[in-house]
Each structure stands twice: as structure tokens, then as C-alpha cells.
Backbone as CSV, one residue per row, in Angstrom:
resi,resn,N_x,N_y,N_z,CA_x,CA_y,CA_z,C_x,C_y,C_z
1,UNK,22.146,-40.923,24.218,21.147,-40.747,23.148,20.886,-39.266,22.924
2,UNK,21.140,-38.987,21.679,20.725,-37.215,21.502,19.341,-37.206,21.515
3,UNK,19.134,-35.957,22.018,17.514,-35.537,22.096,17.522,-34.910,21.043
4,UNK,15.639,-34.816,19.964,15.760,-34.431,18.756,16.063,-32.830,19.005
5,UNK,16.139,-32.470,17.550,16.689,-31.173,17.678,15.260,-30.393,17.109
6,UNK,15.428,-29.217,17.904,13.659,-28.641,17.613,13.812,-27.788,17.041
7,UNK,12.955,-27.570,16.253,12.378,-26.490,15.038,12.196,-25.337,15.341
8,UNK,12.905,-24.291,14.704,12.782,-23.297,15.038,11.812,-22.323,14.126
9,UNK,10.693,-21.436,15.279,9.796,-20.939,14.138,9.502,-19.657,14.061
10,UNK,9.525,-19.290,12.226,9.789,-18.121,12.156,8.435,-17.145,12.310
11,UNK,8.856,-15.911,12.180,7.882,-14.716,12.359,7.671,-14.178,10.632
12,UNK,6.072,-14.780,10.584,5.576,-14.538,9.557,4.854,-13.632,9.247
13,UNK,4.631,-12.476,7.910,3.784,-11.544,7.811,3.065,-12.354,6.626
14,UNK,1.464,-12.382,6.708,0.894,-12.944,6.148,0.579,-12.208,4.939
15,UNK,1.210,-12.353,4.108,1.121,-11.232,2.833,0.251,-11.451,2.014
16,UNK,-0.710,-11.605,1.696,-1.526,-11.724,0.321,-2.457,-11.140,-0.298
17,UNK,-1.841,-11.325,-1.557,-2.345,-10.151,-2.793,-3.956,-9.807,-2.345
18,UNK,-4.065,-8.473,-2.214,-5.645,-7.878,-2.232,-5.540,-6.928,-2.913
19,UNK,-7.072,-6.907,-2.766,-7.113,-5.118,-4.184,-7.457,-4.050,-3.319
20,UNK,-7.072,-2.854,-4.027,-7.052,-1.923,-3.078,-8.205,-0.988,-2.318
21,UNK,-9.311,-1.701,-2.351,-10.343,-1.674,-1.589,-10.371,-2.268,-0.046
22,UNK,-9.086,-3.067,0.053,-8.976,-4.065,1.075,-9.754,-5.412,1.113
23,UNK,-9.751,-5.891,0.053,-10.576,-7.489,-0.264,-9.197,-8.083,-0.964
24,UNK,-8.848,-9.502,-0.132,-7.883,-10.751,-0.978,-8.456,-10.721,-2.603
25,UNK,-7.087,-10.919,-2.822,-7.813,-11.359,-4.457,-7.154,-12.396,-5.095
26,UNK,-7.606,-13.319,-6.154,-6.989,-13.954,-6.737,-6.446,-13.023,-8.031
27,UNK,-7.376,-12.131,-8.841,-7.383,-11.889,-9.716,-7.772,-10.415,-9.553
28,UNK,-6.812,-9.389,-10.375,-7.355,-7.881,-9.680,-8.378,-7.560,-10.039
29,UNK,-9.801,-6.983,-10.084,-10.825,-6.425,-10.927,-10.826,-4.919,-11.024
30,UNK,-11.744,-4.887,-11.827,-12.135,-3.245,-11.678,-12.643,-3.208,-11.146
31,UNK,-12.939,-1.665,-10.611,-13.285,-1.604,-9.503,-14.630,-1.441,-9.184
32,UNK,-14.610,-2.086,-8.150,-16.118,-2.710,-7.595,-16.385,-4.107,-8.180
33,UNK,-15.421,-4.642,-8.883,-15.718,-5.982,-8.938,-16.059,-7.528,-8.047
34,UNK,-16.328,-8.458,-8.636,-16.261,-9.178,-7.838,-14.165,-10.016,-7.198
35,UNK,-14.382,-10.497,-6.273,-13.308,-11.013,-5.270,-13.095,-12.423,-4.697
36,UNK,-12.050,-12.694,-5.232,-12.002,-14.230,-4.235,-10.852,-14.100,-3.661
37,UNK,-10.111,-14.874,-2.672,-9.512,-15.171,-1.711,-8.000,-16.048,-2.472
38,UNK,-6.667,-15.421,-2.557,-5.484,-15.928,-2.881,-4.952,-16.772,-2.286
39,UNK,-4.862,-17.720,-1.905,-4.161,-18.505,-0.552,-3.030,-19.213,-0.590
40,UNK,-1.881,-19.071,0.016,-0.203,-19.741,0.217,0.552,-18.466,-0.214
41,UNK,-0.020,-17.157,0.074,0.867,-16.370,-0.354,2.217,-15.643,1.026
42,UNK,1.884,-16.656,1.840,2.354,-16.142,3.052,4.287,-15.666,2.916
43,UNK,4.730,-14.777,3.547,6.478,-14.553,3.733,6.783,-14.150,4.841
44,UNK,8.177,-15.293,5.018,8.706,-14.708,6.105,8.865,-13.798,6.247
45,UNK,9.739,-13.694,7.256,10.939,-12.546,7.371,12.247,-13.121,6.978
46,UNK,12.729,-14.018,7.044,13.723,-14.898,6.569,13.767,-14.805,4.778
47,UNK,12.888,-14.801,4.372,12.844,-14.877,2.824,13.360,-13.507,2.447
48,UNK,12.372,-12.771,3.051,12.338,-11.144,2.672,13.799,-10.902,2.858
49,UNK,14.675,-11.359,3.755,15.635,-10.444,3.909,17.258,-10.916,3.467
50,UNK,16.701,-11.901,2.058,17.806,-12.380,1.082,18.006,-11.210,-0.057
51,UNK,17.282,-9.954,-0.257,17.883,-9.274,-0.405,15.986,-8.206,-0.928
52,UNK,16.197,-7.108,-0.930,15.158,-6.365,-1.758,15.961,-5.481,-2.661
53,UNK,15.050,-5.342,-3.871,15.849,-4.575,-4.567,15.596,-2.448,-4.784
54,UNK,15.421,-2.179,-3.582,14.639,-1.019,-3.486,15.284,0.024,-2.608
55,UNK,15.852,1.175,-3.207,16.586,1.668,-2.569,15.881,3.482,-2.726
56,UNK,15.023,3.805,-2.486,14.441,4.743,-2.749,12.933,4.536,-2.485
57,UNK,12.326,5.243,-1.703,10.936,5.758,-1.587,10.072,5.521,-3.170
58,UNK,11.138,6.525,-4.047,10.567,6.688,-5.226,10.217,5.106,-6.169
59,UNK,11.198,4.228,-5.737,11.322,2.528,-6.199,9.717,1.983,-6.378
60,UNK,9.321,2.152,-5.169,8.084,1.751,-4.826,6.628,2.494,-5.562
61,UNK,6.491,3.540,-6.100,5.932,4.100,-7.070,5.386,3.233,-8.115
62,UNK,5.980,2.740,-8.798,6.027,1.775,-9.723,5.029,0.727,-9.448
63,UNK,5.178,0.081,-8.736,4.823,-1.207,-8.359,2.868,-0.863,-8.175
64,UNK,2.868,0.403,-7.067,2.183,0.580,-6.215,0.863,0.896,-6.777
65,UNK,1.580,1.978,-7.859,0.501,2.518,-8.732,-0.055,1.701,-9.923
66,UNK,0.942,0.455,-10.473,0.537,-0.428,-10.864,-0.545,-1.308,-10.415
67,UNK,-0.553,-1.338,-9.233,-1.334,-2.233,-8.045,-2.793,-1.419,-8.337
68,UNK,-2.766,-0.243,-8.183,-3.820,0.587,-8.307,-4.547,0.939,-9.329
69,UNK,-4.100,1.178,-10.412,-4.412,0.841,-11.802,-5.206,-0.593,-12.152
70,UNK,-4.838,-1.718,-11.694,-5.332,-2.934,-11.972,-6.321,-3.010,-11.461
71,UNK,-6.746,-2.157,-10.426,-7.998,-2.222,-9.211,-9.178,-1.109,-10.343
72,UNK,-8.560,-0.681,-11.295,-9.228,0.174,-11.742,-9.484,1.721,-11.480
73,UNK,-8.449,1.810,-10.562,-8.213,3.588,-10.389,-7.295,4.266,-10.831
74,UNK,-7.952,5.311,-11.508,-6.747,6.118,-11.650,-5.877,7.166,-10.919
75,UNK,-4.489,7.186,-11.182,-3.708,7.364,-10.229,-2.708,8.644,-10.179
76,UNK,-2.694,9.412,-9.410,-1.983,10.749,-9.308,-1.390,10.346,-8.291
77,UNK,-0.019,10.928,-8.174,0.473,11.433,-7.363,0.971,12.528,-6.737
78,UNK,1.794,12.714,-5.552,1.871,14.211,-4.730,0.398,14.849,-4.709
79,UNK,-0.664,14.266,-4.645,-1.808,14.775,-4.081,-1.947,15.701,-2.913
80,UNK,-2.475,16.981,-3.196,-2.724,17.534,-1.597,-3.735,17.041,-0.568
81,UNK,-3.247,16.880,0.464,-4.632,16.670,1.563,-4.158,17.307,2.917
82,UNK,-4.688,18.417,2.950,-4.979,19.268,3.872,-3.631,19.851,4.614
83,UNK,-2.761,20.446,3.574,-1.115,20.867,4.217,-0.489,19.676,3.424
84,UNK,-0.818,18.678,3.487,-0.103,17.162,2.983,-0.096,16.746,1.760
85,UNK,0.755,16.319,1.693,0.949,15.599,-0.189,0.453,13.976,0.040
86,UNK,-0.050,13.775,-0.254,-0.153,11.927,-0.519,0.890,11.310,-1.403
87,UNK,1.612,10.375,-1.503,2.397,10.172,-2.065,1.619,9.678,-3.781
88,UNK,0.391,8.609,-2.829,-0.234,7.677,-4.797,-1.815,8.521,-3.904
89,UNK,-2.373,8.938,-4.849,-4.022,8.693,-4.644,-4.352,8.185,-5.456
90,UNK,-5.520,7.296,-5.371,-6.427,6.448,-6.586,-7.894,7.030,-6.439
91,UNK,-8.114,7.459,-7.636,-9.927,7.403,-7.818,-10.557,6.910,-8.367
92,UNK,-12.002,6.391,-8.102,-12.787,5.393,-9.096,-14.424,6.117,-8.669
93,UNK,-14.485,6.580,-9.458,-16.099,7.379,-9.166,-15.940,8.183,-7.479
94,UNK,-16.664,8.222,-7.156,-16.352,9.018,-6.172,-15.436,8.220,-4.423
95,UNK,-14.629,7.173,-4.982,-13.993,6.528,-3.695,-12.782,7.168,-4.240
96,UNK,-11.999,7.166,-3.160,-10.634,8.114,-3.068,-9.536,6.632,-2.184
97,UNK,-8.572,6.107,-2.467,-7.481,5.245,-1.966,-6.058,6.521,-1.621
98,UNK,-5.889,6.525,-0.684,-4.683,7.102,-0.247,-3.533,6.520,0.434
99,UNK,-2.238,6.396,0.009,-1.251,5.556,-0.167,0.379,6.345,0.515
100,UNK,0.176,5.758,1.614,1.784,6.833,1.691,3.086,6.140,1.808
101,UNK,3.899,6.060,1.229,5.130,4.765,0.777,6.454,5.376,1.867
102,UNK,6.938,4.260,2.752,8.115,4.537,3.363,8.806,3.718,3.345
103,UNK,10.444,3.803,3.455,11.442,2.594,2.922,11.096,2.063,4.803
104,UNK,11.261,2.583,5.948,12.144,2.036,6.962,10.713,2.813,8.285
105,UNK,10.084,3.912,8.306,9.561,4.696,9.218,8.304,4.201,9.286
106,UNK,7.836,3.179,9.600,6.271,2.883,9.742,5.632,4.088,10.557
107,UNK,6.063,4.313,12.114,5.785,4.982,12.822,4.759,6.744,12.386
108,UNK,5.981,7.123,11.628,6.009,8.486,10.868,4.999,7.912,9.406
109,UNK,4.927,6.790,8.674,4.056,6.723,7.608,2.697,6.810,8.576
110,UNK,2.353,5.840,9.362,0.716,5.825,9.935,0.682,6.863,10.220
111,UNK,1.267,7.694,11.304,0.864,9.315,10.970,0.211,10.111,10.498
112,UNK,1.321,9.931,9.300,0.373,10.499,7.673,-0.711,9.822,7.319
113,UNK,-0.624,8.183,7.375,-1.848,7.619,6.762,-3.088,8.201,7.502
114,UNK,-2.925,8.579,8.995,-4.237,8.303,9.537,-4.893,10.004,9.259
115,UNK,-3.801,11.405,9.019,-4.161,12.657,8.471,-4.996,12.226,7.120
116,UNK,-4.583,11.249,6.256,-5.376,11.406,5.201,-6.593,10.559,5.015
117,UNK,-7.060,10.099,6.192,-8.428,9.159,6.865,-9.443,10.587,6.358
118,UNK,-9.140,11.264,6.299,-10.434,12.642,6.073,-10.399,12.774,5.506
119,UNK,-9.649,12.542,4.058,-10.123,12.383,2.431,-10.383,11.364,1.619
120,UNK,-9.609,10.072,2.166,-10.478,9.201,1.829,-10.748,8.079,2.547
121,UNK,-11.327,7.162,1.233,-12.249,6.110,1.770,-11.623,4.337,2.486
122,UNK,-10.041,5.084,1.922,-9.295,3.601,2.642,-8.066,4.457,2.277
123,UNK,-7.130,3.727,3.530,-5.910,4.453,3.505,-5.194,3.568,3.714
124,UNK,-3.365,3.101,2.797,-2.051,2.054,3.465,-0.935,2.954,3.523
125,UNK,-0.039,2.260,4.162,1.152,2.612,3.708,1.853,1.286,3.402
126,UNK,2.848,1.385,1.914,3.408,0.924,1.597,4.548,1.293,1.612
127,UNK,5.504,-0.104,1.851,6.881,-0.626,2.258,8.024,-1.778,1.497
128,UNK,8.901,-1.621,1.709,9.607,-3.084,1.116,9.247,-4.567,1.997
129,UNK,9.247,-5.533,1.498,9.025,-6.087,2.256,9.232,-6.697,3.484
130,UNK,10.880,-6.904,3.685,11.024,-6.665,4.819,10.969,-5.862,5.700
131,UNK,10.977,-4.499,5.883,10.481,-3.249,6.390,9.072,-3.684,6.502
132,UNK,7.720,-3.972,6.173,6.273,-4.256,6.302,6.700,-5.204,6.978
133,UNK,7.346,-6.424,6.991,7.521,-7.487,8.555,7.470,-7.167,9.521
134,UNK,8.814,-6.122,9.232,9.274,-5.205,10.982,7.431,-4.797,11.223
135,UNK,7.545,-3.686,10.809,5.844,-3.335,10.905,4.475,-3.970,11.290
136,UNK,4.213,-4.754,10.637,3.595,-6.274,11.295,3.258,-6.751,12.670
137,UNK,4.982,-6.309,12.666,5.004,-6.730,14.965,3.641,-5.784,15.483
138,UNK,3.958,-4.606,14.768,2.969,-3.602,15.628,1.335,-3.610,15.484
139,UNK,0.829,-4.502,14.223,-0.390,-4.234,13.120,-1.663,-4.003,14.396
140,UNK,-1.572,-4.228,16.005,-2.544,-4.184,16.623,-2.886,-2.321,16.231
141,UNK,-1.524,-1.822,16.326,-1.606,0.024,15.865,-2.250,-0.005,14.810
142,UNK,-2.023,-0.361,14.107,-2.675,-0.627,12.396,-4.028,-0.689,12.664
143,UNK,-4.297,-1.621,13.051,-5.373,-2.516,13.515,-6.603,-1.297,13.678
144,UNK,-6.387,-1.073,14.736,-6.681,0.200,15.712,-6.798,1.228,14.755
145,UNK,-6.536,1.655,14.347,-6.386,3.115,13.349,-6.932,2.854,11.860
146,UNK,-7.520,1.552,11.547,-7.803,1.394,10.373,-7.104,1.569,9.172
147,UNK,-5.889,1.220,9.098,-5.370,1.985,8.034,-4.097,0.297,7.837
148,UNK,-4.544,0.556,6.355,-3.495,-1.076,5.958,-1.982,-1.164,5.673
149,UNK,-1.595,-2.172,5.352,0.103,-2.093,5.244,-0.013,-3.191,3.953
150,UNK,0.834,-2.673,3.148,0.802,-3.181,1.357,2.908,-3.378,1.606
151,UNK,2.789,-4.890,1.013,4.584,-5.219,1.484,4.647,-5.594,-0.195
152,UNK,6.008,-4.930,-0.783,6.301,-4.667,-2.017,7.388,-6.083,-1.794
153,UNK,7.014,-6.911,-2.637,8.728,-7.923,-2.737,9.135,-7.190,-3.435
154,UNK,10.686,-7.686,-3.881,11.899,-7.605,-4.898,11.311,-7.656,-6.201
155,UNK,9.839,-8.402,-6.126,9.570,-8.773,-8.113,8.480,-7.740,-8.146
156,UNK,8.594,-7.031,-6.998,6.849,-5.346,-7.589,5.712,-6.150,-7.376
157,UNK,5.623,-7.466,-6.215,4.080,-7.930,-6.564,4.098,-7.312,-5.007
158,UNK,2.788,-6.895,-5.125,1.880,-5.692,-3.791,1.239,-6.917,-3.099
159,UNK,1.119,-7.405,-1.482,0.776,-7.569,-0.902,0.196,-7.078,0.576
160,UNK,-0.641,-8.120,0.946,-1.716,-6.900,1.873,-0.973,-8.139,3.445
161,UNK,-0.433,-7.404,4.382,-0.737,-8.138,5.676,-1.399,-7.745,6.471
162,UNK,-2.083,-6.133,6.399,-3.256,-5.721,7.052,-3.588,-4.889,6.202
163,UNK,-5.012,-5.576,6.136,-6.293,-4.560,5.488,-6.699,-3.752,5.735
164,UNK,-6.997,-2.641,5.277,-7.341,-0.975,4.978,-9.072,-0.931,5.622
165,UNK,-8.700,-0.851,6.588,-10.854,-0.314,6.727,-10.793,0.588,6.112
166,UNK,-12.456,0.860,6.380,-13.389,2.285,5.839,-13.032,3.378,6.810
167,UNK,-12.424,4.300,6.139,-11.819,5.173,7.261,-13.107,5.408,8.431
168,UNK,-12.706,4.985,9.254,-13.461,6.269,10.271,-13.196,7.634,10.503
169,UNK,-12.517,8.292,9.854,-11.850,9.864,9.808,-12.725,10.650,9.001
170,UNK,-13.477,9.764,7.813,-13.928,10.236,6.322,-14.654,11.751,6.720
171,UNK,-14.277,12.672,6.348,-14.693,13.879,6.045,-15.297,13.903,4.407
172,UNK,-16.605,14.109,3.981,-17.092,13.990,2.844,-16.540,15.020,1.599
173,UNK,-17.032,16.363,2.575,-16.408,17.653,1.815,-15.029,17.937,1.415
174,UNK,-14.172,17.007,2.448,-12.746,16.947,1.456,-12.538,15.727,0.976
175,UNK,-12.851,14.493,0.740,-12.787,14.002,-0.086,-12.971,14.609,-1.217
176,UNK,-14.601,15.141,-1.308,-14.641,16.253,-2.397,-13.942,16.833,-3.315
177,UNK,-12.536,17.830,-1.937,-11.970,18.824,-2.815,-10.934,17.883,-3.001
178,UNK,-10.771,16.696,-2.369,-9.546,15.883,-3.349,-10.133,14.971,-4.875
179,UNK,-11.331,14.596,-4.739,-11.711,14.128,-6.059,-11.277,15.570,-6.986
180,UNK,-12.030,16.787,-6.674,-11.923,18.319,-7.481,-10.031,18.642,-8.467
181,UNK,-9.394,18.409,-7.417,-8.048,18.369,-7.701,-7.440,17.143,-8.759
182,UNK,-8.462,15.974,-8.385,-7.841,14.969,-9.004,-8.347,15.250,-10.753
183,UNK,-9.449,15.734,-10.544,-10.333,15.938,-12.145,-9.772,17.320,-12.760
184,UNK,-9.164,18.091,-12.191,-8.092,18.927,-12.814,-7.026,18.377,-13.231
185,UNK,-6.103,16.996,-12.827,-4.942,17.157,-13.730,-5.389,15.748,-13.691
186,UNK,-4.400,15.436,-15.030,-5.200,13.765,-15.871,-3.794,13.253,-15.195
187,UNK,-4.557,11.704,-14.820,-4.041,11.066,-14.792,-2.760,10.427,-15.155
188,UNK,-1.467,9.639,-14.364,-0.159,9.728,-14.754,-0.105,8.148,-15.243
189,UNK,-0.175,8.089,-16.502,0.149,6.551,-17.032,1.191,5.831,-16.937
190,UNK,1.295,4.525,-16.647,2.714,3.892,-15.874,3.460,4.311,-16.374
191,UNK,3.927,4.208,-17.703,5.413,4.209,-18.323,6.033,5.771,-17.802
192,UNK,4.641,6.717,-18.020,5.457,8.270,-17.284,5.595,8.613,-16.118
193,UNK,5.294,7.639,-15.025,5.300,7.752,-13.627,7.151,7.222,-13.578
194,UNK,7.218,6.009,-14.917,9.164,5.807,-14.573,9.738,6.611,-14.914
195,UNK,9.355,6.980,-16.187,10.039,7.844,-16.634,10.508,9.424,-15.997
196,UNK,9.442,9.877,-15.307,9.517,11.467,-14.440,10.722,10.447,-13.482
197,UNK,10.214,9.564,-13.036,11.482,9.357,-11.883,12.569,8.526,-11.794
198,UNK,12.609,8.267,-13.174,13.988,8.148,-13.597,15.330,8.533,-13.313
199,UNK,15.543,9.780,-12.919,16.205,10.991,-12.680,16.504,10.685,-11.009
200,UNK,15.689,9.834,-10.454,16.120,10.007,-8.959,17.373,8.858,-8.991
201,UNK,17.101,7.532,-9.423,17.737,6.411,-9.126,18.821,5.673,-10.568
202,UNK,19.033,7.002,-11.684,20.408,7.265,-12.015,21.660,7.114,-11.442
């Protein structure tokens, strides 16, 4: 008599859509809106790794700042913070979102994320999605350091498998001089965020 054959179970990153305040969402708001809770948005690692279509740092731009925009911030990038560029910053009255995008280096992104805990008020790094799985294993680091992980699928939809606290790093006075910087140059509207980087993935 064969014995049944057992199920094998996979390693899941619980991905689902939040806004970039670090609240689930069904629906993005502006910001400071109200929030409800998305649910079945979960992905493997098995799914993720039928293929992504993202071959550049710069890929992820797109998506990200889209993500951020819908939350109601507006969005610069190569931001300075303190020696450092941010890759996306978002502002919405005086809250600051800081965003640092890596194809493969979680290690080296939290890094950076947790340098830019002193300008603002929530900090991720965003990834492809399988790359944010790998990452995942570690989220107790995450965890620990306050700082979230945003997993990009193949179709540009932004998911959260760890949420962004309130920095504990927050330095007020440079947030400051990063709001100051941000109100000097206007804002980069989607279509010209592809367009400038167009030129990379020619």
C-alpha cells in the first residue's frame, strides 16, 4: 500500500498592497486618508520566480514613484540626505517617505535605508519581487531597524511584506533641510521620470 504523498510547503512573503505611510490598503488615498486592509494578496517565492521583468535599478522607478504619487506625495528623486542621494523621496506637508531601490543587495539597501531614518518620517527599500522574498528570510533585521520592504511584481503593482515604522532616527532639522531642497526643485511627473530614463534600458 503506498503511503500518501505529502505536501510540500512553500516560503511565502506576505505581500500586500499598503500606502506609503505603512497602512494595508485596499484603495490608495491621499495622504492622510482614511485605510482599509487588502486581503489574499499573498506570493510565493515559486510564483515570483517564473520570471520578473526588471533588469535595472532604474526599472523600478516607475512603479515606485507611481506608488507614491497615489499616496499623494510628491516625488523627487536623487534627493540629498546627508552625503547620500535617496533614490525616490515623497513629500506631503511636512512628512518626508524615503525609498532606496535595489535589484539583488538588501544588506547594502537597509544600510542606506536606516542613514536616511534622520530625514525622514518612514523609510523602504524597494526590490523585484523575488529579490524582496530572498529578503523576507531576514525581516526580523527589518523588523528591528524599522525600516520596510516594498516587492515590485512583473505588472509594477508595489507591495508591502514589512511595514515602514516611524523612524526612530528622525532628526527634525534635517528633515527640514530635505523638505527645503524638495521646495526648490518641482516635482518629477510620471511620464518624465520614463522618459529621463529611457536612455538607461535602450
Amino acid at each position: 500500500m503506498r503511503s500518501p504523498r505529502r505536501s510540500r510547503s512553500t516560503g511565502r512573503c506576505n505581500a500586500g498592497t499598503v500606502s506609503s505611510s505603512g497602512t494595508p490598503l485596499r484603495v490608495r488615498p491621499a495622504c492622510g486618508g482614511p485605510v482599509s486592509r487588502d486581503p489574499g494578496l499573498g506570493s510565493s517565492i515559486e510564483a515570483a520566480s517564473r520570471g520578473v521583468a526588471f533588469r535595472f535599478e532604474s526599472d523600478l522607478c516607475e512603479p515606485v514613484a507611481t506608488w507614491l504619487q497615489d499616496a499623494g506625495f510628491d516625488v523627487r528623486r536623487e534627493v540629498p540626505i546627508l552625503g547620500r542621494r535617496a533614490d525616490l523621496v515623497g513629500s506631503c506637508g511636512t512628512t518626508v517617505t524615503a525609498i532606496e531601490m535595489k535589484m539583488h543587495r538588501w544588506a547594502q539597501a537597509l544600510r542606506q535605508a536606516i542613514a536616511y531614518q534622520l530625514a525622514a518620517d518612514r523609510v523602504w527599500v524597494a526590490m523585484p519581487l523575488e529579490a524582496a522574498c530572498r529578503a523576507y528570510r531576514q525581516r526580523w533585521t527589518f523588523q528591528s531597524e524599522g525600516v520596510g520592504l516594498l516587492a515590485v511584481d512583473d505588472e509594477g503593482r508595489v507591495r508591502s511584506p514589512i511595514l515602514a515604522a516611524p523612524s526612530p532616527r528622525l532628526l527634525p532639522f534635517v528633515r527640514e533641510k530635505v523638505l527645503e531642497s524638495c521646495r526648490t526643485e518641482a516635482s518629477l511627473p510620471f511620464l518624465r521620470i520614463r522618459s529621463e530614463l529611457s536612455f538607461l534600458i535602450e
